[in-house]
C-alpha positions as CSV (number, residue, x, y, z in Angstrom):
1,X,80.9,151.1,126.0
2,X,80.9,149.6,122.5
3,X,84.5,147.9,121.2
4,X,84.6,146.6,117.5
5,X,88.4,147.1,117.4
6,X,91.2,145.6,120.2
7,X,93.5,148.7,119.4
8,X,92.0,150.0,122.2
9,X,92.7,152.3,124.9
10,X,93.2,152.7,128.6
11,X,90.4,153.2,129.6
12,X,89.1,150.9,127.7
13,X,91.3,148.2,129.2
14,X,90.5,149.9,132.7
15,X,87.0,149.5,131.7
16,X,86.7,146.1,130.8
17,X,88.7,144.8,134.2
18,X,85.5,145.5,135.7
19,X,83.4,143.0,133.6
20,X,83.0,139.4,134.9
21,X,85.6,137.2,133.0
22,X,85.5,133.9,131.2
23,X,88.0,132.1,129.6
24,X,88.4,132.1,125.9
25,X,86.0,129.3,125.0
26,X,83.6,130.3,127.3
27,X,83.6,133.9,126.0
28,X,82.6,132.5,122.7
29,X,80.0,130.2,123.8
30,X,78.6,132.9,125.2
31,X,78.4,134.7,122.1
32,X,77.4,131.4,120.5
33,X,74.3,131.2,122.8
34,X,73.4,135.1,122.0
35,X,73.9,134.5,118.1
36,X,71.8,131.5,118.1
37,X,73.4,128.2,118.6
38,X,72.1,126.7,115.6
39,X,70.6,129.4,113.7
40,X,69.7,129.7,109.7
41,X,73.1,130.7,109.2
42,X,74.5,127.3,110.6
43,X,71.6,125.2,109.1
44,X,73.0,126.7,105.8
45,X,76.6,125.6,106.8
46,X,75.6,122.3,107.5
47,X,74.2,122.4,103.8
48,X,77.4,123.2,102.5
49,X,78.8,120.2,104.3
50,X,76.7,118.0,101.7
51,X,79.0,117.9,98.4
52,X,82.2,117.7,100.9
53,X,81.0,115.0,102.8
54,X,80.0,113.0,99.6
55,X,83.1,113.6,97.8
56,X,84.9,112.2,101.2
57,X,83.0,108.7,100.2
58,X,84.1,109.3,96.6
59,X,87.6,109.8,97.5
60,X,88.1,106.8,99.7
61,X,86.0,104.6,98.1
62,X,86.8,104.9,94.3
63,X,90.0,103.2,94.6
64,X,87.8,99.8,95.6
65,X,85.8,99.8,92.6
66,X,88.5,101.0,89.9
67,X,91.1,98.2,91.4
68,X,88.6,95.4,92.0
69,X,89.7,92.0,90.8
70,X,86.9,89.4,89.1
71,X,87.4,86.2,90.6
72,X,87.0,84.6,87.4
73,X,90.4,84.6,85.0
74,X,92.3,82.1,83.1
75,X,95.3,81.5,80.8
76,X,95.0,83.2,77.4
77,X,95.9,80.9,74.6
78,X,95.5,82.9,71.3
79,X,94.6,79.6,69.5
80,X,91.7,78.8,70.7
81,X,90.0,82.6,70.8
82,X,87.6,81.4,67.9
83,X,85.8,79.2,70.1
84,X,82.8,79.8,73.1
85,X,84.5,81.1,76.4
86,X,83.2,78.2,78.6
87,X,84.8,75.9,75.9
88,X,88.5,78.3,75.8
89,X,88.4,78.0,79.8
90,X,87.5,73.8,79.8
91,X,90.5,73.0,77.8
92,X,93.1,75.4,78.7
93,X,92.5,75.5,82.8
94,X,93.0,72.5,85.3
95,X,90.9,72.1,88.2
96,X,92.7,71.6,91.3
97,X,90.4,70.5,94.3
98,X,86.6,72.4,93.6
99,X,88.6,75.4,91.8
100,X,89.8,76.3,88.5
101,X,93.2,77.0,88.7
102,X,93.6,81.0,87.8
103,X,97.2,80.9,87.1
104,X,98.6,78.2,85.5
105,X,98.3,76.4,82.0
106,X,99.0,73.1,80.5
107,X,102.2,73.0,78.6
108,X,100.9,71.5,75.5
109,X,100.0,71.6,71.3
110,X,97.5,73.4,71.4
111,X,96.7,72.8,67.4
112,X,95.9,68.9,68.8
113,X,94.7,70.1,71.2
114,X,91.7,71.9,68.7
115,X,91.8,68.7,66.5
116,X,90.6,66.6,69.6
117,X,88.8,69.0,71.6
118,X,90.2,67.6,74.7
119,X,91.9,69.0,78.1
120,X,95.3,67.7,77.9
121,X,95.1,66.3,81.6
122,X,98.6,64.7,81.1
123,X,100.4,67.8,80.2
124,X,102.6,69.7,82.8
125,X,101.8,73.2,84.3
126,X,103.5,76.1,83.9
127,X,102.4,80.2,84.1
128,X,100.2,81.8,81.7
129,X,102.5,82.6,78.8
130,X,100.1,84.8,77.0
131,X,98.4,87.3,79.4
132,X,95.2,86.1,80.9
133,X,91.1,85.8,80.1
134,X,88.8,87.3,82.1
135,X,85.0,86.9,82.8
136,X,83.4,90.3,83.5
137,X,80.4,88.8,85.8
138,X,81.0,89.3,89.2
139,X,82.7,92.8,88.0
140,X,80.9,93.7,84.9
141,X,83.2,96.1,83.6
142,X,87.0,96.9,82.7
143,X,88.9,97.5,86.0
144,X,92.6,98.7,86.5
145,X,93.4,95.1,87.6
146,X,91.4,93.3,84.4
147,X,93.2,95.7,82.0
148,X,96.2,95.2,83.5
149,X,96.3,91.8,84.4
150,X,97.1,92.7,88.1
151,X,96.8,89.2,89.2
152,X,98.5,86.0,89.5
153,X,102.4,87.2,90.4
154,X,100.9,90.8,90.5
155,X,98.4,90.6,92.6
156,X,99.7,92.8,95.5
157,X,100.2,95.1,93.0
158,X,96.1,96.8,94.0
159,X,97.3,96.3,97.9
160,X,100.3,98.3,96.9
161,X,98.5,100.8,95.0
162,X,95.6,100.9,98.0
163,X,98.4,101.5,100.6
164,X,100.4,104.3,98.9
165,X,97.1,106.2,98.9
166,X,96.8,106.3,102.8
167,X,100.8,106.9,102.4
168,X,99.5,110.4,100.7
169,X,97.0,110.7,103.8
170,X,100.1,110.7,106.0
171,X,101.5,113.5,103.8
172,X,98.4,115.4,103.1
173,X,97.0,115.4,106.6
174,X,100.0,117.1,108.1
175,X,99.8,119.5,105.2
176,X,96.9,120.5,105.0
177,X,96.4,120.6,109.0
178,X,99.4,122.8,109.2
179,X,97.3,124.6,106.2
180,X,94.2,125.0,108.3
181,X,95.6,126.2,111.6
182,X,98.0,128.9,110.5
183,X,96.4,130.1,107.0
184,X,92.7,128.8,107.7
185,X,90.1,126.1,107.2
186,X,88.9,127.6,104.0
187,X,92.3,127.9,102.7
188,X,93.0,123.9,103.9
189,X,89.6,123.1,102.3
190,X,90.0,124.2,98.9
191,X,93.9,123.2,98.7
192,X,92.6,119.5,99.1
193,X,89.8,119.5,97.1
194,X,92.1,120.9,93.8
195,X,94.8,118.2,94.6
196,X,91.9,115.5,95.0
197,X,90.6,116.2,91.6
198,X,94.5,117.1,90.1
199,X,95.4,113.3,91.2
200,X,92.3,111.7,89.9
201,X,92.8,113.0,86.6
202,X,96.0,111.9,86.6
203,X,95.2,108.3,87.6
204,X,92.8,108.0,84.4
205,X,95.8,108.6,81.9
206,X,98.7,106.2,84.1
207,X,100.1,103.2,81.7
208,X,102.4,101.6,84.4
209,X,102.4,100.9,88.3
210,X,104.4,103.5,89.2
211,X,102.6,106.6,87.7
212,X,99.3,104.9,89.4
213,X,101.2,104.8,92.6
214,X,102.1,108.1,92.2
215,X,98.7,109.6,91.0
216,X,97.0,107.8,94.1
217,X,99.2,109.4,96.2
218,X,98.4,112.4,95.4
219,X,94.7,111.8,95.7
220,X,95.5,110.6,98.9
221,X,97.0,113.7,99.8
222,X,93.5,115.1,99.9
223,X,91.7,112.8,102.5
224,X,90.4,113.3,104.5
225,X,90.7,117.6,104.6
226,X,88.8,117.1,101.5
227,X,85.8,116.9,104.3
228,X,87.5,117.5,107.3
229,X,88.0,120.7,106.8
230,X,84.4,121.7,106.3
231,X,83.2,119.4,108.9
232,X,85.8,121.8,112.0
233,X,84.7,125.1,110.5
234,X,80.8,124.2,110.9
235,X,81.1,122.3,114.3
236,X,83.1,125.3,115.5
237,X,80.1,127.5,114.9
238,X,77.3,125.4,117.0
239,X,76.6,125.3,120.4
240,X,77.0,122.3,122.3
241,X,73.6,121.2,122.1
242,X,73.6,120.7,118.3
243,X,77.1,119.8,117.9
244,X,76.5,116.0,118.3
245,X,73.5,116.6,115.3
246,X,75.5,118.4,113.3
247,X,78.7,116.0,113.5
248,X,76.8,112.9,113.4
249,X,73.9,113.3,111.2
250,X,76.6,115.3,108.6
251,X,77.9,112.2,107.8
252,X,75.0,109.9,108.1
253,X,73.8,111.4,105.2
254,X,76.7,112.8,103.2
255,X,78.8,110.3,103.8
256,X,76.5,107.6,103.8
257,X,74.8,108.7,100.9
258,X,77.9,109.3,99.0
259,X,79.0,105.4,100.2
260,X,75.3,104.3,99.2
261,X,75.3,105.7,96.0
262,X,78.8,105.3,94.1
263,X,78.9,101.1,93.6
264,X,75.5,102.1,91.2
265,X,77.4,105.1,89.7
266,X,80.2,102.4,88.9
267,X,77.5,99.8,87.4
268,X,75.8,102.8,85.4
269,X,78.9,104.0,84.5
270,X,81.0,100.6,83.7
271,X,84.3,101.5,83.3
272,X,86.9,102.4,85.4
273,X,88.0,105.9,83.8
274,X,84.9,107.1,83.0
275,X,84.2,106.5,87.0
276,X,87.3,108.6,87.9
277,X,85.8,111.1,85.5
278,X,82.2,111.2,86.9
279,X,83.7,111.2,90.3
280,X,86.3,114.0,90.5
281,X,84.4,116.5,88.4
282,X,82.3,117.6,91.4
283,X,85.3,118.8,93.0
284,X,86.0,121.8,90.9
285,X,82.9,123.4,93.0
286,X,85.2,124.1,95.5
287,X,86.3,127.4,93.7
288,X,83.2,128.9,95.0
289,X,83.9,128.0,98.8
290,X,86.0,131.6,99.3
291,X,82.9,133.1,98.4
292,X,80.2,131.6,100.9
293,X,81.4,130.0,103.5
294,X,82.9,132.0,106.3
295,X,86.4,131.7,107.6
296,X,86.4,130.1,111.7
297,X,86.0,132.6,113.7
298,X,87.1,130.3,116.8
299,X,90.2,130.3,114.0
300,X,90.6,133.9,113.9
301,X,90.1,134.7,117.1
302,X,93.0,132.0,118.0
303,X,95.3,134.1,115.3
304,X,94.7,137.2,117.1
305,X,92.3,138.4,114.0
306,X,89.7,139.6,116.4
307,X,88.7,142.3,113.5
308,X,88.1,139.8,111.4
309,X,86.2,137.3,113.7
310,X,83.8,140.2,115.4
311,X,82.9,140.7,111.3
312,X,81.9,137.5,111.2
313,X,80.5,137.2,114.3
314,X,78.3,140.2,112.8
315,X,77.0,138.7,109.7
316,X,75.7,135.5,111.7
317,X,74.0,138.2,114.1
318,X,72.5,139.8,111.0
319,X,71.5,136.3,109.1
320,X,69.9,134.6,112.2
321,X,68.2,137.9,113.4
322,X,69.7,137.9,116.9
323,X,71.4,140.5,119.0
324,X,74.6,140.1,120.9
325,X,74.6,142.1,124.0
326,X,77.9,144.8,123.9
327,X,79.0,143.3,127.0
328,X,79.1,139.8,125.8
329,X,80.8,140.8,122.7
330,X,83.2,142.7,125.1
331,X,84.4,139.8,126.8
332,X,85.2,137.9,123.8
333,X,87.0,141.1,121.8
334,X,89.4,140.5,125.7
335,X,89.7,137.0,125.4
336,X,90.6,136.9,121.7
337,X,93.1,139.9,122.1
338,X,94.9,138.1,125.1
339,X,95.0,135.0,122.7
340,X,96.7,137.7,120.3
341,X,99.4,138.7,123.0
342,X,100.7,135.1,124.0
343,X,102.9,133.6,122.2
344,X,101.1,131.3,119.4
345,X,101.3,127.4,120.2
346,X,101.4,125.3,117.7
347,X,101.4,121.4,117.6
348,X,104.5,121.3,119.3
349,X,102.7,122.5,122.3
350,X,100.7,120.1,123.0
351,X,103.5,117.3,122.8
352,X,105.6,119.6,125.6
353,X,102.1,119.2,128.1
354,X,102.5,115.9,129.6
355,X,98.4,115.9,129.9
356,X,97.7,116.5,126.1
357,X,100.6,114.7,125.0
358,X,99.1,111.8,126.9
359,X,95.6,112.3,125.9
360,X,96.8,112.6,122.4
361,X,98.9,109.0,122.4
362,X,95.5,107.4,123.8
363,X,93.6,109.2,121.3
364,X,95.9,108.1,118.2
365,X,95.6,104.1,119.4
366,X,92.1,104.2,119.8
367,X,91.4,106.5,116.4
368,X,94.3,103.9,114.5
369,X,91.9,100.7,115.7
370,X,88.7,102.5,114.1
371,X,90.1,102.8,111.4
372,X,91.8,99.9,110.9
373,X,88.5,98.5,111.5
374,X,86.9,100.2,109.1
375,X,88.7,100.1,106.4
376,X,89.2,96.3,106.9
377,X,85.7,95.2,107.1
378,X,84.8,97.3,103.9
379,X,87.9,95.8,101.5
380,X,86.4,92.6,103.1
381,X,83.1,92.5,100.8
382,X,84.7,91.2,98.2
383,X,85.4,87.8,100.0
384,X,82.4,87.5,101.7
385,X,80.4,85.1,99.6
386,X,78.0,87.5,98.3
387,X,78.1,89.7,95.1
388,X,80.7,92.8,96.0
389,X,78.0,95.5,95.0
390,X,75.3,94.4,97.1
391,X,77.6,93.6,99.9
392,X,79.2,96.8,100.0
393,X,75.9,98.3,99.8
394,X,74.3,96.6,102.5
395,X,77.4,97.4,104.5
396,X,77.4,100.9,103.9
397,X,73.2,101.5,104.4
398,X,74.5,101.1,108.5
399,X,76.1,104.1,107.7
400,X,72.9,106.0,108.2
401,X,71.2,104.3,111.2
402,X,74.2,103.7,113.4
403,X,75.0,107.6,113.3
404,X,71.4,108.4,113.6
405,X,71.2,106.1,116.8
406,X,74.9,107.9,117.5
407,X,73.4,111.3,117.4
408,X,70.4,110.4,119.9
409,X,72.6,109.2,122.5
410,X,76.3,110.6,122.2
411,X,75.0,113.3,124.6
412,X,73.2,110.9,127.0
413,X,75.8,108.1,127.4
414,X,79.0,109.8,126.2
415,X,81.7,109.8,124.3
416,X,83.4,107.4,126.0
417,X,81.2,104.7,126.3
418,X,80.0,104.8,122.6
419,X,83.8,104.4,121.4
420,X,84.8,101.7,123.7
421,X,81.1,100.1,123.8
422,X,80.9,99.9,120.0
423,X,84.7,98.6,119.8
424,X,84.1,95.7,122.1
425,X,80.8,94.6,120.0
426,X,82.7,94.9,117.1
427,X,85.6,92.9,118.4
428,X,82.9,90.0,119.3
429,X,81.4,90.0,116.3
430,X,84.6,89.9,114.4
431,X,85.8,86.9,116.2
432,X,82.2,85.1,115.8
433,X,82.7,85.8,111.7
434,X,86.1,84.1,111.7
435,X,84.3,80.7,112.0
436,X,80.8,80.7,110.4
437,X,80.4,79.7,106.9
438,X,80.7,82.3,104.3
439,X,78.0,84.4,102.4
440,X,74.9,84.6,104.6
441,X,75.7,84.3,108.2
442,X,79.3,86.1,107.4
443,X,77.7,88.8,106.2
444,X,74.7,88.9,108.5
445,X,77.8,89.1,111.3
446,X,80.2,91.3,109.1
447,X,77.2,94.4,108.3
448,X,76.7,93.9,112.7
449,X,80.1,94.6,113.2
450,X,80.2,97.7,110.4
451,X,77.3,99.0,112.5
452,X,79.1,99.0,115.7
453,X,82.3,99.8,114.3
454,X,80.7,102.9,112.8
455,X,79.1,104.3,116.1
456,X,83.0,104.0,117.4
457,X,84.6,105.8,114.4
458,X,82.1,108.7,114.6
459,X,82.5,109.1,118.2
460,X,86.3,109.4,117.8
461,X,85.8,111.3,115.2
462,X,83.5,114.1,117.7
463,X,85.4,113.3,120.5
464,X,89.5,114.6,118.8
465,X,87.8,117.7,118.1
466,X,86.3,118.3,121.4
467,X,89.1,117.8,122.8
468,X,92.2,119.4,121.1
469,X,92.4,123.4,121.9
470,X,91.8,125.7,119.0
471,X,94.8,126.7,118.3
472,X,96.0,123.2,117.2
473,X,92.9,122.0,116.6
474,X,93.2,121.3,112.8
475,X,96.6,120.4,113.1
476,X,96.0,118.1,116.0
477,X,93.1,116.3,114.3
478,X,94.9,116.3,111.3
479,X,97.6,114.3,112.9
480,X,95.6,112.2,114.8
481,X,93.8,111.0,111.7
482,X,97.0,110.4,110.2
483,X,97.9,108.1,112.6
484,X,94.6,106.3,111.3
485,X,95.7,106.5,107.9
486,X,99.1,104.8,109.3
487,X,97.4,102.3,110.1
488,X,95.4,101.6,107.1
489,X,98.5,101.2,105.7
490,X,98.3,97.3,106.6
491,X,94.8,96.9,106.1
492,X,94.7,95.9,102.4
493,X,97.2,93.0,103.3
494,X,95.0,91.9,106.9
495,X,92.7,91.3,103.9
496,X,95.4,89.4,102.1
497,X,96.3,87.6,104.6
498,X,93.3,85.1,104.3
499,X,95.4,83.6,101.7
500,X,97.0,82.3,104.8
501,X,94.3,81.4,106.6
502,X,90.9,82.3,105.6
503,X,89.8,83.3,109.1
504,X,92.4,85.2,110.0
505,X,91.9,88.8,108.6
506,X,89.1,88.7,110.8
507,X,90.9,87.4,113.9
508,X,93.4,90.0,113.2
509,X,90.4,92.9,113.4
510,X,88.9,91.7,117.1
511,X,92.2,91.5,118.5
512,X,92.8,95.1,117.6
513,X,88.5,96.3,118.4
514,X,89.5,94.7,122.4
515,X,92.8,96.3,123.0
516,X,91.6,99.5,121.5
517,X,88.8,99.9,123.7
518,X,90.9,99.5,126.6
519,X,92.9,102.7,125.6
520,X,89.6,104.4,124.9
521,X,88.5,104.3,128.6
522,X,91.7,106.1,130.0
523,X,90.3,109.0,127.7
524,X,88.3,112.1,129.4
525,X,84.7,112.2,128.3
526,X,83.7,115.5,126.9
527,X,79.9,115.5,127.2
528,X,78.6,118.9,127.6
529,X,81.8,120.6,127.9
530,X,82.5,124.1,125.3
531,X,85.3,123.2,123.2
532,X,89.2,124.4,124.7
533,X,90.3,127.5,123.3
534,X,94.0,127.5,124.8
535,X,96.4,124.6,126.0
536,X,95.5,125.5,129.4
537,X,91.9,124.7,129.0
538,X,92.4,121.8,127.1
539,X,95.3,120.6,130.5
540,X,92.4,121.4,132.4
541,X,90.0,119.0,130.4
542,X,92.2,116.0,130.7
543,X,92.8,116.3,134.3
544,X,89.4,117.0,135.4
545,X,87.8,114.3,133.1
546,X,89.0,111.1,132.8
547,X,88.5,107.8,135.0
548,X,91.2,108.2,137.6
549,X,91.9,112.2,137.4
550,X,91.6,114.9,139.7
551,X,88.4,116.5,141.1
552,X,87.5,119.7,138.4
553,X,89.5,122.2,138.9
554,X,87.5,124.8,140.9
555,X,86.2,127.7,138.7
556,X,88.0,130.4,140.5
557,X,91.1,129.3,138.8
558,X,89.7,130.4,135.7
559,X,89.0,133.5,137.1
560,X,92.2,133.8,138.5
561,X,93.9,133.7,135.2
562,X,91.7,135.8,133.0
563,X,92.5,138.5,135.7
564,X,96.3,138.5,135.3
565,X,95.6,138.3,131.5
566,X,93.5,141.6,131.9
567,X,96.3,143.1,133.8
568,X,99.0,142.6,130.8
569,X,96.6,144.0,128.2
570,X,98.6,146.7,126.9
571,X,96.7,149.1,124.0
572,X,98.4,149.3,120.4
């Protein structure tokens, strides 16, 4: 019997109760494994993940190189202009200890001063009265901070500015993640992508610190759907043998690339505006994603759009050149029309399970370290001793071999033990960097702890949306990333806080890489499991998997339910 529709009738209801029955996700692996589980249409997907998965570098990593600070700038005195810049800086800035002071001025006559052509030692100090100088070496170009003067009494104005974007990524990734799991992922994916290149604009023509603020807000409103998006819709169409590829190797090379090349776009380019330009142009290709990419349809079939996703389902039959045997598609079209008939759960659903709700508070501590993490050891390579371009560079070329190495043994050792693993290496590198001199070894120990820190965050990243259920799993992912960028919040001043004590940021990071790690291992591993379709399969999941839970629950249950589900199918 052949069912392309769910309106169906008696009979056909009658008829199907006599097939063997699987629960939802299984029913679509099934048709997974029969439509090739990483066909030519899914190698094509994961080519459209390229210009998403570079724009997510873009997107985060801009803000660095339009806000970074040249650590060499003076007191302006417009009287001396006229003369050599080595000479301006000798007479109008004391040296306190090794250092020129960046700051402060002496409170002199400058016209004697010209007529003698010597630092008034004597003088008193006081602040720069006149703006400040500064020496475009370490940054070669014009930056938001050297045409502003964001230094001195302004200097947290960049950590400000830094923090309100990941106050957007709050914003944006409960947005958009609402956006993906009740309108789509393609809808979610282009939203973002528009606001990403709406706020970037906008950032190129602020004047003051609050219309930055607010124009990197919006821009972070985009991250990290801007990729995220893209990266759920394509995992959702692999089988489980390719999904650790496809996640990992995605952003190896989209990601890392994107990472790898923008601090030579910003040298090329050398100037802050023209960087935004260069960088947020790309974006406007999303106009074309309604167009080629295919909507989830894991998504639909969630929604109750089982029209819709059997479409779908078609065209990747057609593209790959496979068959799906009636049967197989029959059990899904029963599967996805039950999903139809209960009531839909939303995030909300998932904090009223006492398994997921506890699964997702683990998941949000370890997923907050990451990227605390992260984000801290990147804003770091501007301290490190070493030129910032080369640094972050080198720091970002791990990118690629640590989620290569990732992608040959996520399905070996786990997800587990290559999130907490990686974490506790990081955490001991961390602590080692907090007292060896800076540039060489620091750096040596800082791109070791990227490299572990990297093989966590990706695991996370796979592990959330193996996890989380279908239904919520946008939303859910979505939140749990927020709770990253929540933290990130405070990562611009763990940074700042070596003005305290110069080892301390990095103190700071291994404190948090040890106690994530041991929230990590109360987490079930997911290692060759299909991905949950319903809240029940996800309850399922957390019970049966983690280090102290239950025995798996015996497959008959399973059975069991998709039998009283068959038994309320009622035709429309």
């Amino acid at each position: 019997m052949m069912l392309t529709d769910v309106n169906g009738t008696e009979e056909a209801a009658e008829e199907l109760n006599k097939k063997p029955k699987s629960d939802g996700s299984d029913a679509l692996e099934s048709v997974i494994m029969h439509v090739g589980e990483m066909g030519l249409y899914q190698k094509l997907l994961f080519a459209m993940m390229a210009p998403f998965g570079i724009f997510f570098a873009f997107v985060y990593f801009v803000q660095m190189f339009i806000t970074a600070t040249p650590q060499r700038h003076w007191c302006r005195v417009p009287e001396l202009e006229h003369l050599d810049m080595e000479v301006r800086r000798n007479l109008t800035t004391p040296v306190i200890g090794d250092e020129w002071e960046k700051c402060l001025m002496y409170d002199t006559n400058w016209t004697e001063v010209l007529i003698n052509m010597t630092a008034p030692i004597t003088a008193n100090l006081i602040p720069c009265r006149d703006g400040l100088e500064f020496e475009l070496g370490d940054i070669p170009y014009h930056t938001v901070v050297s045409e502003r003067s964001w230094v001195c009494e302004k200097a947290s104005y960049a950590p400000i500015a830094q923090a309100t974007f990941f106050a957007g990524s709050t914003v944006g990734g409960i947005l958009f993640g609402w956006i993906a799991d009740f309108y789509g992922r393609v809808p979610a994916l282009v939203g973002a992508n528009i606001i990403a290149f709406v706020g970037s604009v906008a950032t190129i023509y602020t004047t003051s610190l609050w219309d930055f603020i607010i124009s990197r807000f919006i821009v972070g409103m985009s991250y990290d759907t801007i990729f995220m998006a893209m990266y759920i819709l394509a995992l959702e169409y692999v089988g489980p043998r390719h999904r650790t590829w496809v996640a990992n190797i995605s952003i190896a090379i989209y990601f890392g690339g994107g990472c790898l090349m923008l601090p030579w776009i910003a040298l090329a380019v050398g100037d802050w505006k023209k960087l935004l330009w260069y960088t947020s142009l790309p974006y406007l290709i999303v106009v074309f994603v309604p167009f080629i990419v295919p909507e989830s349809a894991r998504w639909l079939a969630s929604r109750g759009r089982v029209n819709q996703a059997v479409k779908v389902l078609k065209r990747f039959e057609k593209v790959n050149g496979t068959t799906i045997p009636q049967d197989v598609l029959d059990d899904f079209i029963v599967s996805a029309s039950q999903t139809r008939q209960n009531k839909q759960e939303s995030i909300k659903t998932v904090f009223k399970s006492g398994p997921l709700r506890r699964m997702m508070f683990l998941m949000v501590m370890a997923y907050m370290a990451c990227a605390i993490i992260f984000d801290g050891l990147v804003r770091m390579s501007e301290g490190l001793g070493l030129d910032f371009f080369i640094t972050f560079t080198l720091t970002s070329a791990t990118e690629i071999p640590s989620v290569t190495l990732l992608a040959l043994v996520l399905d070996r050792w786990g997800r587990r033990n290559l999130v907490c693993g990686p974490l506790i290496i990081s955490g001991t590198l961390c602590f080692i960097a907090a007292f060896v001199p800076r540039g060489i070894p620091q750096v040596s120990l800082a791109i070791m702890a990227r490299f572990m820190i990297n093989m966590a965050y990706n695991s996370a990243m796979q592990w959330c949306t193996e996890l989380l259920p279908t239904a919520v799993r946008a939303s859910g992912s979505s939140l749990i990333h927020v709770s990253g960028y929540v933290a990130t919040f405070v990562s611009p001043f763990v940074v700042f806080s070596e003005r305290i004590w110069r080892s301390l940021p990095l103190l700071i990071l291994s404190v948090i890489a040890m106690t994530a790690a041991v929230f990590g291992f109360m987490l079930p591993e997911t290692k060759g499991r299909p991905m949950p379709q319903t809240i029940e399969e996800g309850e399922r999941i957390v019970r049966s998997y983690t280090l102290c839970g239950s025995t798996p629950v015996d497959e008959t249950e399973a059975d069991n339910d998709k039998e009283k589900a068959l038994d309320t199918l009622v035709p429309t």
